[in-house]
N, C-alpha and C positions, 0 to 999 in steps of 0.2 A: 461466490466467486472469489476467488484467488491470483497472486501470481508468481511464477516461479523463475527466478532468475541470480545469476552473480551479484552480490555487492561488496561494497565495500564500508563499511560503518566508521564513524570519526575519528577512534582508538587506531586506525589504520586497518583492522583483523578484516581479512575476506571469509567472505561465508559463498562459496558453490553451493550453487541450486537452491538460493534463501527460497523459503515459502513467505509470502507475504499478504497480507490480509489486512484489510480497512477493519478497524473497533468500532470507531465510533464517530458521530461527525455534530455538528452545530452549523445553525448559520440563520441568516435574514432572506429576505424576497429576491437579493442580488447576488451575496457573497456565501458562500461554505468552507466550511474547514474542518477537517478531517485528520484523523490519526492512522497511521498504517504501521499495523505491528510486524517484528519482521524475525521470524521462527528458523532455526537452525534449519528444518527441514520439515514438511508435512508432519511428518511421526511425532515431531516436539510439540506442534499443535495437535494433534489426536491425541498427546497423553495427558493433554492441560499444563504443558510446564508451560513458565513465562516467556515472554517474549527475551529474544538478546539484545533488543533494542527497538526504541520508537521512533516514529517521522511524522511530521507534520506538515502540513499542505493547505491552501489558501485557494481557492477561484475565483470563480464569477459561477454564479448558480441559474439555470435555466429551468422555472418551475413546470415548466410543459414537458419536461422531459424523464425519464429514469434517473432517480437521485445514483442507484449506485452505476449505470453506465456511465454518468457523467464524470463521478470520481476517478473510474480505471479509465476511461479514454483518456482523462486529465493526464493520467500515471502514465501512459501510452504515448502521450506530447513530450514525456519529459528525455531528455539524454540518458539518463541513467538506468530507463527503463525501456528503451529501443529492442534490448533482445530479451525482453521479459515474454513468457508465455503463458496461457491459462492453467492456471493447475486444480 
């Protein structure tokens, strides 16, 4: 799972149509935290190049649930993710 939407990274530079994708996460019986890498566009992750930039993110973790739904519904809570789509 993926998502694909505008942003805007802390250097100011927009990226149309970022591809974005969780790496990798940690966390306890309550709390997770996660890393969401964020790719010029699908094609820059299909060819293995790096990320143009990382984000990090904090919850509340629900073990009864799907670890990675709980992550993008999180992402899905957020403003900056409102018009993000599945890609």
């Amino acid at each position: 799972m993926a998502l694909k939407c505008d942003i805007e990274l802390d250097s100011g530079l927009m990226i149309k149509d970022a591809y974005l994708r969780i790496s990798s996460f940690s966390g306890t019986e309550r709390d997770l935290s996660f890393q969401l890498n964020v790719y010029a566009d699908k094609a820059y992750y299909n060819d293995n190049r790096p990320p143009v930039s990382y984000l990090a993110y904090k919850m509340n973790y629900d073990k009864d649930r799907n670890i990675f739904s709980q992550m993008y519904d999180y992402l899905g809570s957020l403003p900056e993710y409102e018009d993000a789509v599945e890609a």
